[in-house]
Backbone bond lengths (Angstrom), bond angles and torsions (degrees), N, CA, C in turn:
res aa  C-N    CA-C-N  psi(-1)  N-CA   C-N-CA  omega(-1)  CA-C   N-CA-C  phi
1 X - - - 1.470 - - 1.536 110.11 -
2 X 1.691 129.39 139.25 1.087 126.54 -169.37 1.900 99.43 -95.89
3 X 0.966 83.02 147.24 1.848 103.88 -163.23 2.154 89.78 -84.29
4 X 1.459 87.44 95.11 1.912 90.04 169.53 1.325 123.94 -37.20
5 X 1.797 117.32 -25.07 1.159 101.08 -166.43 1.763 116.36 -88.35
6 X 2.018 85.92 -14.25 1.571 92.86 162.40 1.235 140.04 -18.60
7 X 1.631 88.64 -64.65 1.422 106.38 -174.16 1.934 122.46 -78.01
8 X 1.226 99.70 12.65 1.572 114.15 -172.60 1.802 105.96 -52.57
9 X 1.686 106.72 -56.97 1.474 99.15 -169.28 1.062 115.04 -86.42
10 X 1.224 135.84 12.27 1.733 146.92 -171.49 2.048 79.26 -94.83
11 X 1.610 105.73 -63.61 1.446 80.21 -153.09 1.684 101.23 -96.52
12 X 1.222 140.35 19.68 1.164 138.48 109.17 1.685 125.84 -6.19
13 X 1.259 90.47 -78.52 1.441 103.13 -163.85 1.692 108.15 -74.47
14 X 1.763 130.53 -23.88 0.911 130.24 159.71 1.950 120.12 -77.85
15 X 1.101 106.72 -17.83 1.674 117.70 164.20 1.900 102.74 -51.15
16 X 1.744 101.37 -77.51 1.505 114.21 166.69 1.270 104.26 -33.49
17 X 1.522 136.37 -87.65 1.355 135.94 -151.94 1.868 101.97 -51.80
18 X 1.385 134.09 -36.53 1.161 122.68 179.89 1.699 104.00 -72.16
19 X 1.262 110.98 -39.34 1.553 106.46 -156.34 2.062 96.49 -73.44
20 X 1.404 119.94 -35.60 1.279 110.64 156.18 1.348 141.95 -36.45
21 X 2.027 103.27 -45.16 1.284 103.76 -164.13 1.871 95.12 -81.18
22 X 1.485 115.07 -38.55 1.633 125.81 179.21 1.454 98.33 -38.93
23 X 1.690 117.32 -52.59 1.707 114.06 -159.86 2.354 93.68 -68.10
24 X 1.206 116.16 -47.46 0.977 118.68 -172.59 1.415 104.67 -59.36
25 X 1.244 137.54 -54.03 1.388 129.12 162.14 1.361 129.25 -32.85
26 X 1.406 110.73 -50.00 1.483 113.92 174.34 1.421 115.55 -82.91
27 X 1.723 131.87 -4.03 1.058 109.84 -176.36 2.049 92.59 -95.39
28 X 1.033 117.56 -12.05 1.562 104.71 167.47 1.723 115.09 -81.50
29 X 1.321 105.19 133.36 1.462 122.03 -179.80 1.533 118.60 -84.77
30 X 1.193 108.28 134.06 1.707 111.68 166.83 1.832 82.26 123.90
31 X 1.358 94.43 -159.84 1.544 119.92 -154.62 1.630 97.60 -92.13
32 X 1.204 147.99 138.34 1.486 131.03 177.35 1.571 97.00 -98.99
33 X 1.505 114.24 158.72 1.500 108.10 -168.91 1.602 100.95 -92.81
34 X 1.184 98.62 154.82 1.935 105.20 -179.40 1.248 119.51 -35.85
35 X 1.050 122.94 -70.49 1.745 127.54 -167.23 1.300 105.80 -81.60
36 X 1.891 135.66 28.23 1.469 117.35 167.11 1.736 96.49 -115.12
37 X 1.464 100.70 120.40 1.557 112.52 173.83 1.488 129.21 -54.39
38 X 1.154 157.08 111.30 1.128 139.35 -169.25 1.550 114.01 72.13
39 X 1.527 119.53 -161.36 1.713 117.34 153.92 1.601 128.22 -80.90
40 X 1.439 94.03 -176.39 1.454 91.04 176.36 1.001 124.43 -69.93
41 X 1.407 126.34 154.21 1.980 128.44 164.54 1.045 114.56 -40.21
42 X 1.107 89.47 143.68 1.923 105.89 176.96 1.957 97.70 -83.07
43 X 1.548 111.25 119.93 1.369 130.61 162.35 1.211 124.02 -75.73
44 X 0.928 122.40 -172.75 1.824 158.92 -166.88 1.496 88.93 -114.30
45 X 1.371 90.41 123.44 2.150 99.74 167.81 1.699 91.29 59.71
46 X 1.628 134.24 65.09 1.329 113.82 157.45 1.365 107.67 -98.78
47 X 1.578 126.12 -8.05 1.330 131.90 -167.90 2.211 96.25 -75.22
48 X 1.473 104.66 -27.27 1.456 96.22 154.32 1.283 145.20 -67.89
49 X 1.648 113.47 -27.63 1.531 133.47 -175.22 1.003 117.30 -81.97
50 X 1.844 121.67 96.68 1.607 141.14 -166.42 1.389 99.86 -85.01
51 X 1.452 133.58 -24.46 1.283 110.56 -170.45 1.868 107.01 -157.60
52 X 1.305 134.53 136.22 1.090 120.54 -154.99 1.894 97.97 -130.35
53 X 1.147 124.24 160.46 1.311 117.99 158.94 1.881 103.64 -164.26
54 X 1.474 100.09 146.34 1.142 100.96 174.52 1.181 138.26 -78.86
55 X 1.945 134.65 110.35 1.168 133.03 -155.72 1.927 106.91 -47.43
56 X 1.490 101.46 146.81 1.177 97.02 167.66 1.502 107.52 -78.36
57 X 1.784 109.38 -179.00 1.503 114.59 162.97 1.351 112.36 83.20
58 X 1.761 104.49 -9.70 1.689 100.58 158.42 1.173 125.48 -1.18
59 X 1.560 88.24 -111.29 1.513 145.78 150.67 1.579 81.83 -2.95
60 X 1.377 127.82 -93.99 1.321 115.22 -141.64 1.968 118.46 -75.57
61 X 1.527 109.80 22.41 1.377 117.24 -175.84 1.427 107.89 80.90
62 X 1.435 124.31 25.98 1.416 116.74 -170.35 1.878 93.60 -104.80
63 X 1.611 97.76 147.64 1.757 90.24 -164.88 1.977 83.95 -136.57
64 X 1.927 91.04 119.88 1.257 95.17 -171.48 1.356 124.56 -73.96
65 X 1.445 139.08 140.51 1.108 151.87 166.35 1.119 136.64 -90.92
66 X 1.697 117.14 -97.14 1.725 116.26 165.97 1.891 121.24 -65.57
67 X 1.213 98.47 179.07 1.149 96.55 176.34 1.800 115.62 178.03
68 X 1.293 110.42 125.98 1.421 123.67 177.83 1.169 112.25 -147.14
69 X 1.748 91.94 173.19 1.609 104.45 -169.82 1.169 127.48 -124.39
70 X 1.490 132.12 110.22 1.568 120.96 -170.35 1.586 95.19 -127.60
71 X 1.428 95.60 127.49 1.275 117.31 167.20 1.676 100.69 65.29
72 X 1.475 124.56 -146.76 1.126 131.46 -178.31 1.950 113.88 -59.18
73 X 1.314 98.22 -7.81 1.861 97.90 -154.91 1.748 95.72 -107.66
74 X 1.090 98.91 161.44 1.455 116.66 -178.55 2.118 82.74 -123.99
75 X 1.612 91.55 134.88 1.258 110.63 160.07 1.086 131.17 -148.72
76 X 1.656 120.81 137.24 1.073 143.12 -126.69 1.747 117.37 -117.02
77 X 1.160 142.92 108.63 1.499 112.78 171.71 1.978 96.99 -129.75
78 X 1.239 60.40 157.05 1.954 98.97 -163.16 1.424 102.93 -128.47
79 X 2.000 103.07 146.85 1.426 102.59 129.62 1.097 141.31 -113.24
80 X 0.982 119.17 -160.57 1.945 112.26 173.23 1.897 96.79 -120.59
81 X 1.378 87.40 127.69 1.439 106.92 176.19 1.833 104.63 -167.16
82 X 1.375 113.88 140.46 1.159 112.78 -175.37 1.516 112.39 -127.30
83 X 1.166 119.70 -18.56 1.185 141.00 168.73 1.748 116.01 -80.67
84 X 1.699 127.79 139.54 1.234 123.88 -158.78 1.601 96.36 -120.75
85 X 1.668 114.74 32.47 0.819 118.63 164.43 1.941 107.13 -114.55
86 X 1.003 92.18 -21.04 1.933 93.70 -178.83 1.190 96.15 -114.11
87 X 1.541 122.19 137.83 1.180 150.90 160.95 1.435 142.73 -105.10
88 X 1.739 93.90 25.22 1.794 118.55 -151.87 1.647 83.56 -137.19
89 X 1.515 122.01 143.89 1.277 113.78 154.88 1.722 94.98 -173.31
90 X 1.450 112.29 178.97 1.424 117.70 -176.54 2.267 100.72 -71.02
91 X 1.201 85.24 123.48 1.287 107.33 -176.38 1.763 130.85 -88.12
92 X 1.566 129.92 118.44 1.338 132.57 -146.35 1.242 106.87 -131.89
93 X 1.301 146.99 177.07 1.219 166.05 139.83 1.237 129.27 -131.47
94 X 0.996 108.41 107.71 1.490 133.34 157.14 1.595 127.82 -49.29
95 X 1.857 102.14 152.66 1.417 103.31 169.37 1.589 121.29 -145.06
96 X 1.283 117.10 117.59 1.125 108.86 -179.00 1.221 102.07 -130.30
97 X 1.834 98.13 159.85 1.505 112.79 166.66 0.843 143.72 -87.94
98 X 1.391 127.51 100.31 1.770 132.19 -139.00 1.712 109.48 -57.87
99 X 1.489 124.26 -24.77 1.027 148.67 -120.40 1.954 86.43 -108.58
100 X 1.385 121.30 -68.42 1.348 141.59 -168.86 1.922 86.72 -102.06
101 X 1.055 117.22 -81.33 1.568 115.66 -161.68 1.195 109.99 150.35
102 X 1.717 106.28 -21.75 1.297 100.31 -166.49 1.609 128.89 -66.95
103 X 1.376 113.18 154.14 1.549 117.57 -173.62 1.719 92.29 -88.15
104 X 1.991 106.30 134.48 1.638 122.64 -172.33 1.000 86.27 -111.55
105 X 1.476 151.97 -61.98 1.113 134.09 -139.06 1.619 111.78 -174.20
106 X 1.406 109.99 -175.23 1.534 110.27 -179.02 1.628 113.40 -156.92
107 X 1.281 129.04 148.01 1.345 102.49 160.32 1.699 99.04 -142.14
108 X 1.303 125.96 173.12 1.463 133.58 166.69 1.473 114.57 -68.84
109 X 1.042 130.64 146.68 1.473 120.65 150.91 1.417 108.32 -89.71
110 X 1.344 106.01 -167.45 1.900 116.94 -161.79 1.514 84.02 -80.26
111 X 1.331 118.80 163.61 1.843 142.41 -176.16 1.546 90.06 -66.51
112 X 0.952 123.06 -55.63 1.876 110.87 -154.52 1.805 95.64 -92.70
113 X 0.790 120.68 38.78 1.590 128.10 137.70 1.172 124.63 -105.33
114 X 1.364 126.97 117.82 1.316 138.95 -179.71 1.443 118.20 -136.58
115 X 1.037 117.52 54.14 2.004 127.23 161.65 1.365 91.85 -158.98
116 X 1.437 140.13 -78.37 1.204 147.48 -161.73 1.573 106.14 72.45
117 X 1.350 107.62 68.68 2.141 105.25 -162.90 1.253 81.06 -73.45
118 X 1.315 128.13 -65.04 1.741 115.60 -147.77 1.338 106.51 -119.90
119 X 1.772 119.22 169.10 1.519 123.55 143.89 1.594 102.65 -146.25
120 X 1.460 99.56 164.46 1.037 109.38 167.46 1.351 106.76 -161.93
121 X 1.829 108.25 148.83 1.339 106.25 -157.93 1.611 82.45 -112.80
122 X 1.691 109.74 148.31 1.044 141.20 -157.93 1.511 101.46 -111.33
123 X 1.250 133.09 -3.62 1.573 118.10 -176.44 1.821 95.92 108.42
124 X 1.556 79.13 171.20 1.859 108.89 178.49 1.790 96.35 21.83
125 X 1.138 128.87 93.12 0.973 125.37 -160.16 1.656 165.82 14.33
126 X 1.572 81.50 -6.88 1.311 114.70 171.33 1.928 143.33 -38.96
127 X 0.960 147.16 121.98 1.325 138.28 -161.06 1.742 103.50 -140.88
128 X 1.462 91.57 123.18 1.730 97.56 177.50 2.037 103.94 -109.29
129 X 1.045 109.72 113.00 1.160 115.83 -173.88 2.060 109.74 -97.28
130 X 1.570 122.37 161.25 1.075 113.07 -166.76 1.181 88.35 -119.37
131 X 1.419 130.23 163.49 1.151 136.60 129.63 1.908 99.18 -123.56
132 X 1.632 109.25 -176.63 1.200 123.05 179.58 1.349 110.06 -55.80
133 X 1.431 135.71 -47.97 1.208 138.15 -170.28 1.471 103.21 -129.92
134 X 0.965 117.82 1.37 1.707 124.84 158.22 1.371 150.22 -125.63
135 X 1.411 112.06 136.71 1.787 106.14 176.76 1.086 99.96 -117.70
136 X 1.478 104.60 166.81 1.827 116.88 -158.06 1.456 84.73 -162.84
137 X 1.575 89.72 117.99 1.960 97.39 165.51 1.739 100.44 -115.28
138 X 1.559 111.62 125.69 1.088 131.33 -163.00 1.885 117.69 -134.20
139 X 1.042 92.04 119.19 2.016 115.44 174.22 1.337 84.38 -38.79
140 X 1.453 125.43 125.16 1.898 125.41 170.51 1.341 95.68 -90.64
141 X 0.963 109.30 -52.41 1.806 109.57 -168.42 1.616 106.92 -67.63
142 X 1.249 145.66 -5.92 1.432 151.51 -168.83 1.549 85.74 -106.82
143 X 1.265 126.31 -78.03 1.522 128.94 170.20 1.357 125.13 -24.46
144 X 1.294 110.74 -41.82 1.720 107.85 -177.18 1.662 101.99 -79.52
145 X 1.575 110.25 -39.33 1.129 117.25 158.24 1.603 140.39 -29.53
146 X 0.746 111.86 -32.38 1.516 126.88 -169.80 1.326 112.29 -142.96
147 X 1.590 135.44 5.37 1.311 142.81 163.55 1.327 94.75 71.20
148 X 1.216 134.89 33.63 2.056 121.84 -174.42 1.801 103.75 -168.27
149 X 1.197 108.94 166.93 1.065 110.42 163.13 1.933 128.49 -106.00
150 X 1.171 104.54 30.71 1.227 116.75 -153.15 1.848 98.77 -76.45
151 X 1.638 115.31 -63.52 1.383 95.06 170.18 1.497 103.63 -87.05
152 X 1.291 140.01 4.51 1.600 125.78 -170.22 1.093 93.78 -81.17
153 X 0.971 138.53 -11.78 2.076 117.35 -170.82 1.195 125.17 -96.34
154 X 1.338 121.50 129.08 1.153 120.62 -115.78 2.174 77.42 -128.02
155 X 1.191 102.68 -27.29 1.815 115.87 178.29 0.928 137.60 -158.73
156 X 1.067 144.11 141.47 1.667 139.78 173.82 1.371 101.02 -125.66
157 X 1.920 120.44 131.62 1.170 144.98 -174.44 1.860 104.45 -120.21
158 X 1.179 127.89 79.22 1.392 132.06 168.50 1.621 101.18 -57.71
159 X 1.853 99.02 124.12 1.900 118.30 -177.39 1.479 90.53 -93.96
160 X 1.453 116.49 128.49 1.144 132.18 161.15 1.687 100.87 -124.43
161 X 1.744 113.01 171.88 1.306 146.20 -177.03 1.539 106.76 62.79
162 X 1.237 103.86 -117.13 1.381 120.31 144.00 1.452 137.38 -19.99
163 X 1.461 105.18 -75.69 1.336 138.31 -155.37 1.224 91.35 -48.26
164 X 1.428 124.07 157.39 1.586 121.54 158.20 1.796 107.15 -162.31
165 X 0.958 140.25 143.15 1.724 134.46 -177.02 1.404 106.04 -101.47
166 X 1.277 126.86 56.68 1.408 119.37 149.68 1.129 137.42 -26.85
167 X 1.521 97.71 -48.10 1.394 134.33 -169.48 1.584 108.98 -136.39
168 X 1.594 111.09 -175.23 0.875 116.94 150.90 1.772 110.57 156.22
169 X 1.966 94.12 135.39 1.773 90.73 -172.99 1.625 102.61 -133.64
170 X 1.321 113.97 -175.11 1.216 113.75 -178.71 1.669 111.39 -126.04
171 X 1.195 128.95 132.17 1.299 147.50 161.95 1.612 124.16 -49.09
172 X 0.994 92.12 -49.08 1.464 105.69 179.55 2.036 101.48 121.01
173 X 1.197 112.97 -21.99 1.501 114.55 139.37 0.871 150.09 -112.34
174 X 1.508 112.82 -29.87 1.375 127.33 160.54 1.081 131.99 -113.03
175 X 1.544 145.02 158.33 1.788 149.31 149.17 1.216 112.22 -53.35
176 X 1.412 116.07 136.03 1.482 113.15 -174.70 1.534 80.33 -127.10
177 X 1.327 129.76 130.79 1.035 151.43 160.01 1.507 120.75 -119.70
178 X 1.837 131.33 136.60 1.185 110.62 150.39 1.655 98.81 -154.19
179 X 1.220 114.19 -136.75 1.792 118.44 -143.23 1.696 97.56 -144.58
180 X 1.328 88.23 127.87 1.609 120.04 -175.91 1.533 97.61 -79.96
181 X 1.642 119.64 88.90 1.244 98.49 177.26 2.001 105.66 -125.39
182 X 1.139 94.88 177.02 1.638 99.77 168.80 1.509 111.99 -96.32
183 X 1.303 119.71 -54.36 1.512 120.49 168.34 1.476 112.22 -54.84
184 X 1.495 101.30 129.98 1.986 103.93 162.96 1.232 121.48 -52.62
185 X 1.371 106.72 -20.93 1.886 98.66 -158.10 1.065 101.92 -91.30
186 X 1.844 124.10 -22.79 1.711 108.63 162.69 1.403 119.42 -98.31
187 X 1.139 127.91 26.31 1.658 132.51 -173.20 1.631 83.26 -88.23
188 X 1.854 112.43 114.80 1.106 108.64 165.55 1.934 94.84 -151.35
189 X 1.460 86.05 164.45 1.449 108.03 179.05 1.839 117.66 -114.09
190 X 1.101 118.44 117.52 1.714 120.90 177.10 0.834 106.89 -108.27
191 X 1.748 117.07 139.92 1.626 132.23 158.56 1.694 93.42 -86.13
192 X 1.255 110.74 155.34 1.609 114.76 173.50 1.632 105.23 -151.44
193 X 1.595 122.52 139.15 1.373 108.97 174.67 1.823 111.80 -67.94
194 X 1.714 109.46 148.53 1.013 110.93 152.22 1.512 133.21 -25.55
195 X 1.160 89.16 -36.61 2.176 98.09 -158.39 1.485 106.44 -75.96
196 X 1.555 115.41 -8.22 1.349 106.78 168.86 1.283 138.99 -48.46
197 X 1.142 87.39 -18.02 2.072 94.69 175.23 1.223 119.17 -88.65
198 X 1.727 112.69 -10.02 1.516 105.23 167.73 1.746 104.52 -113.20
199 X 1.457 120.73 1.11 1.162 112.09 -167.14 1.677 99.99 -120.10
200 X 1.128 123.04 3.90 1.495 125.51 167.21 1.505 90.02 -160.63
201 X 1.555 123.90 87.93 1.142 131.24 -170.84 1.947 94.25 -105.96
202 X 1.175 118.09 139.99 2.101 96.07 175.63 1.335 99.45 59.82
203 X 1.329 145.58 33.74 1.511 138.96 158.63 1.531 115.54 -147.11
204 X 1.179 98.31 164.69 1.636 115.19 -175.84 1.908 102.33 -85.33
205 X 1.496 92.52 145.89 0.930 111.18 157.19 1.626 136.37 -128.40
206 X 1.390 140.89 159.21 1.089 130.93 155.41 1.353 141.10 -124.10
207 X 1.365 140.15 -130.68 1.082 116.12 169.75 1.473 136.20 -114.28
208 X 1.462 122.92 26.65 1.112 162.29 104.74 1.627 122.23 -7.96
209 X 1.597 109.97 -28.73 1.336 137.39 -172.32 2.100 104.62 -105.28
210 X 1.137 101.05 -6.16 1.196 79.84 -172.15 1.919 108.17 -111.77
211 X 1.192 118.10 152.31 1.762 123.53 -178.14 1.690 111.25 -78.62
212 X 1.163 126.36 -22.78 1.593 117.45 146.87 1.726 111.77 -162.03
213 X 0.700 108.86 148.82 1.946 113.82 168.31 1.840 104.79 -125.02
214 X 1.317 91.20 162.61 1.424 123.41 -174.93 1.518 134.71 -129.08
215 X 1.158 161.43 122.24 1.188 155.36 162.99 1.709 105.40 -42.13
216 X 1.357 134.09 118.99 1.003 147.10 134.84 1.452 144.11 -93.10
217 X 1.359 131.73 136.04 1.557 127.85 176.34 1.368 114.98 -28.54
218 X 1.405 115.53 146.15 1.407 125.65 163.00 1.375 107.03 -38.75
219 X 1.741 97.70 155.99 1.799 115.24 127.24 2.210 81.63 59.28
220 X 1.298 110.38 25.94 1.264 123.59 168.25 2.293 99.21 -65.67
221 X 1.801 95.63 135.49 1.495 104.48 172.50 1.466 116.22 -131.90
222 X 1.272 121.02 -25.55 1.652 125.14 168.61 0.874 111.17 -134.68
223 X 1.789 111.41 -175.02 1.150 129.88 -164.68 1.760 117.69 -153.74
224 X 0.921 150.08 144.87 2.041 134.47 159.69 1.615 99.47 -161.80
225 X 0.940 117.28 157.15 1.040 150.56 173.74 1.746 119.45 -96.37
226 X 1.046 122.59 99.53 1.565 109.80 -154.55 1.912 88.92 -99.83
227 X 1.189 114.85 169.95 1.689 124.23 -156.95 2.005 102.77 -67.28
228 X 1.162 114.60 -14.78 1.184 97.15 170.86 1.925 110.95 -111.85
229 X 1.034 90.88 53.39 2.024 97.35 -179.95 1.218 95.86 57.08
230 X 1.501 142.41 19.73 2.096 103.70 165.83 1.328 108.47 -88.27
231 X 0.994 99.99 141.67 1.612 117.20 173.30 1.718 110.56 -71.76
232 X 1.418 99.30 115.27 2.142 95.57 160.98 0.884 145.11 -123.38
233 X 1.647 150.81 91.80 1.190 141.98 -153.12 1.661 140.71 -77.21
234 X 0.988 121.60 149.50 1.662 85.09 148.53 1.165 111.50 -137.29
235 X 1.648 107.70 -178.59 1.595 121.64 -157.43 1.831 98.85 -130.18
236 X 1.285 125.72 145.91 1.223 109.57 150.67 1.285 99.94 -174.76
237 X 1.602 116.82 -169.17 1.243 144.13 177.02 1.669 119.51 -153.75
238 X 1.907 107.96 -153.31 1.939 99.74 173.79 1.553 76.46 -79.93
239 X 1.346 150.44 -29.25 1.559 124.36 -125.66 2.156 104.26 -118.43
240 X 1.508 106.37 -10.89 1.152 112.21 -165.93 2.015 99.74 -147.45
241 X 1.570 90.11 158.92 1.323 100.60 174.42 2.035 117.50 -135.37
242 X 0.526 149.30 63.53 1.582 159.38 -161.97 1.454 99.90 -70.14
243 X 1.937 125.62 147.18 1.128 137.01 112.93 1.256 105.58 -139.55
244 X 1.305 89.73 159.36 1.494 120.85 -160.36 1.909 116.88 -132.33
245 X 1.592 115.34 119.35 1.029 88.21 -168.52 1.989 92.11 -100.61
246 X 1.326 109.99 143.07 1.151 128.15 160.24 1.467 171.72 -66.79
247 X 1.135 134.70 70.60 1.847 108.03 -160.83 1.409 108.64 -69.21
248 X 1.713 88.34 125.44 1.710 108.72 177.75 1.176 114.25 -59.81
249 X 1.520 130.99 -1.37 1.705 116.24 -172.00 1.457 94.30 -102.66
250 X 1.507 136.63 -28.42 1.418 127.99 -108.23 1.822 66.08 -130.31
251 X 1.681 106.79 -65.10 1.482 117.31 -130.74 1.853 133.28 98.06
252 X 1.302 106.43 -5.40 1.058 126.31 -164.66 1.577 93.47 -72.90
253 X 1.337 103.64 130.83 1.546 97.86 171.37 1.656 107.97 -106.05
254 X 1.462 112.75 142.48 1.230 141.86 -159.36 1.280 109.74 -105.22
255 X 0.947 144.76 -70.13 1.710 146.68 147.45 1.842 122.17 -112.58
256 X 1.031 102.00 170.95 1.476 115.09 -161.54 1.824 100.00 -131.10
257 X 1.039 102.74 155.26 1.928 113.65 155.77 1.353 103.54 -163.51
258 X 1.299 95.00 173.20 1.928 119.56 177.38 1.361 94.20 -85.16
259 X 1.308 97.41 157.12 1.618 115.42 160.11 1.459 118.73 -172.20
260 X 0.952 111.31 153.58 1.675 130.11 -174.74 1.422 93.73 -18.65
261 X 1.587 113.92 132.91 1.547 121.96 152.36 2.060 100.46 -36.39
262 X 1.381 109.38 161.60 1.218 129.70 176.17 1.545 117.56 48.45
263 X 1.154 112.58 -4.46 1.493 96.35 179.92 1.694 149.36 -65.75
264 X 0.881 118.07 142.55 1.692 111.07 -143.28 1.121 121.82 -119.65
265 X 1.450 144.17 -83.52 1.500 129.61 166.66 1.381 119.54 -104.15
266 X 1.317 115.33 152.25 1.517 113.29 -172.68 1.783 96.76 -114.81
267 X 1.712 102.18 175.79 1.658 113.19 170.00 1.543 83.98 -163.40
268 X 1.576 96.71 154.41 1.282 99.02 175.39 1.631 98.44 -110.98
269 X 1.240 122.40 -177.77 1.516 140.43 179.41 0.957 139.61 -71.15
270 X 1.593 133.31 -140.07 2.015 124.31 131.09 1.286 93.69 -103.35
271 X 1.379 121.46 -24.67 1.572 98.25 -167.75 1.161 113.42 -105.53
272 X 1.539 124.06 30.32 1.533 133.90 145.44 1.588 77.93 105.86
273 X 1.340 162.89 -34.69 1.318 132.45 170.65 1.171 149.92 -7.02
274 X 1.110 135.82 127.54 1.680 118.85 176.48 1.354 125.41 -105.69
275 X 1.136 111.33 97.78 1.514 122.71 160.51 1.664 119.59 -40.28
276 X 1.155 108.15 124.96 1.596 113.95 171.36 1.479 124.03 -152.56
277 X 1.304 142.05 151.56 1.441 154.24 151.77 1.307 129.67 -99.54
278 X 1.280 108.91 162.09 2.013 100.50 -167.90 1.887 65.23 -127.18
279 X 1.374 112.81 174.47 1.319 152.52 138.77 1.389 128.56 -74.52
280 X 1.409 108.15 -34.72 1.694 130.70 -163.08 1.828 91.56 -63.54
281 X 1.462 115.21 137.78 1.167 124.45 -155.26 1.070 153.94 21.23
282 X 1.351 86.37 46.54 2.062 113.39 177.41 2.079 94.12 -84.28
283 X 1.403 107.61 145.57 1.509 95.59 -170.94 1.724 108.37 -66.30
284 X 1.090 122.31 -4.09 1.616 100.93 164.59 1.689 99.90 -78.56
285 X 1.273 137.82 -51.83 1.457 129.07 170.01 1.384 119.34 -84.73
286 X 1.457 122.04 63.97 1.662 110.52 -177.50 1.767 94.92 -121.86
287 X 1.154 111.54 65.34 1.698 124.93 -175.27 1.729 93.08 -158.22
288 X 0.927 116.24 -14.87 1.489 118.47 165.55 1.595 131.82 -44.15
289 X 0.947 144.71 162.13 1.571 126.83 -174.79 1.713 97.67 -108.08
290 X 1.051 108.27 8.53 2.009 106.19 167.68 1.568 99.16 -123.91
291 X 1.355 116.08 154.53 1.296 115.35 176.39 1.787 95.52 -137.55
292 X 1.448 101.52 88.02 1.941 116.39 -165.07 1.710 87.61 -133.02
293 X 1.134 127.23 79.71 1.702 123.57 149.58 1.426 92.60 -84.47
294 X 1.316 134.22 68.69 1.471 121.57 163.26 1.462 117.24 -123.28
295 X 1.260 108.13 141.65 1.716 124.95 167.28 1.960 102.23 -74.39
296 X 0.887 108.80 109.19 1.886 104.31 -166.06 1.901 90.15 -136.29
297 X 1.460 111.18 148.32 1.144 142.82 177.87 1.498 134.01 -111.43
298 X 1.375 110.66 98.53 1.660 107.59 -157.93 1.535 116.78 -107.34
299 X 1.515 126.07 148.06 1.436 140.80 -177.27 1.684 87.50 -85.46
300 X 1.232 116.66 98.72 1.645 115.55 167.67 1.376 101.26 -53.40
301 X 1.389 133.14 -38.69 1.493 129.56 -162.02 1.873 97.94 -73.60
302 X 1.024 125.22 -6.61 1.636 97.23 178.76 1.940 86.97 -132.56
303 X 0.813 109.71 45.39 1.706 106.48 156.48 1.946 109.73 -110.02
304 X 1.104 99.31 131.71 1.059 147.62 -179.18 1.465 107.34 -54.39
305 X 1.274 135.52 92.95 1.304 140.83 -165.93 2.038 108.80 -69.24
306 X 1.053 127.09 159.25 1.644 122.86 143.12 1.408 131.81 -54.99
């Protein structure tokens, strides 16, 4: 006969492990998507992550990408793809309120966008969105308006040579755009003027067009500009998570940390925060060994260097 009290620290220790993952569930805000059990995985650098919420668009196969911040809202663009063989799908942006969690609004981007890696909003309402071979500067407030970008768009910038929109952030003068690659020799970073959207508006550009570029890390996914000009990136894949903070003239990277497998574009705040998203168990990646579809908010001052 097995002695009941045997079994005390087996189900002890599985009592704890549920009542952890329950507290981690409830301390992220918003709606959790259907198929993630319990809360999210425990990360790399969580003793930095002040505030968490679950990306919208789960649920509907949408797998988050860019990401910035205007005013109180965190906004989001995604595509929809469910399959981990396609990496192209009809492309959206989101809006939430960093503040509560709650989801404000949504709109489409134009049909021939299909990644939507980055955005970043540029001021006076303005929103520069990425795709792979495209930028799109778009009316935000007309867009949320009307769920589309149909009268909000304000430009289309076709990426030729080089160029590519993985990403993409704003300076406060210029677009910094560059390219999600695996090879070193094309991992690069571009400054580009604003005025491209009225001065090659409906045309191609290349890299000939841009005011300086840089060599950057592989398998590169964001970008921000934090209030005193440093540049920060991140890097990732299923197997790694990278940011890196940067000098914007040089490229020179300055410090490094871990972070969540998949994570993808950052924005910072007013109060110097960093906004970020993973990919890692969005249903095109829910075979991943992290299960982080979260919009999460980090104290750079207590992350944990390499």
């Amino acid at each position: 006969m097995i002695n009941p009290i045997s079994k005390l620290p087996a189900m002890i220790c599985a009592l704890v492990l549920a009542s952890t993952v329950a507290s981690m569930a409830a301390d992220v805000l918003s709606k959790k998507p259907r198929h993630v059990w319990g809360g999210p995985s425990a990360v790399v650098n969580d003793q930095a992550i002040m505030k968490m919420i679950w990306a919208p668009g789960i649920d509907d196969g949408y797998v988050p990408q860019g990401i910035t911040v205007a005013g109180d809202s965190i906004l989001l663009s995604s595509y929809q793809s469910t399959n981990p063989k396609v990496d192209r799908g009809p492309c959206r942006v989101f809006k939430v309120d960093f503040k509560t969690g709650e989801y404000t609004g949504q709109f489409d981007l134009p049909e021939d966008c299909g990644h939507a890696g980055g955005l970043a909003y540029v001021g006076r309402g303005f929103l520069v969105a990425s795709d792979t071979r495209r930028l799109y500067k778009i009316d935000m407030n007309k867009a949320f308006q009307d769920g589309n970008t149909t009268k909000a768009l304000l430009g289309v910038v076709r990426l030729g040579g080089d160029l590519k929109g993985s990403f993409v952030d704003f300076d406060g003068t210029s677009i910094f755009i560059g390219s999600s690659e695996k090879d070193a020799g094309k991992a690069k970073g571009f400054f580009l003027p604003l005025s491209i959207f009225e001065s090659h508006n409906g045309k191609s550009i290349k890299e000939d067009m841009a005011l300086r570029s840089f060599p950057i890390a592989v398998q590169a996914q964001g970008a921000a500009f934090d209030r005193d000009g440093n540049l920060w990136m991140t890097f990732s894949s299923s197997k790694y998570g990278t940011l890196q903070k940067v000098e914007p003239n040089s490229g020179k990277v300055l410090a490094e940390y871990e972070m969540v497998i998949g994570i993808e574009d950052i924005g910072f705040d007013e109060d110097g925060r960093l906004w970020s998203v993973s990919e890692a168990g969005s249903l095109r990646w829910s075979r991943w060994a992290k299960t982080f579809p979260i919009i999460f908010q980090m104290d750079l001052t207590k992350l944990k260097p390499r």
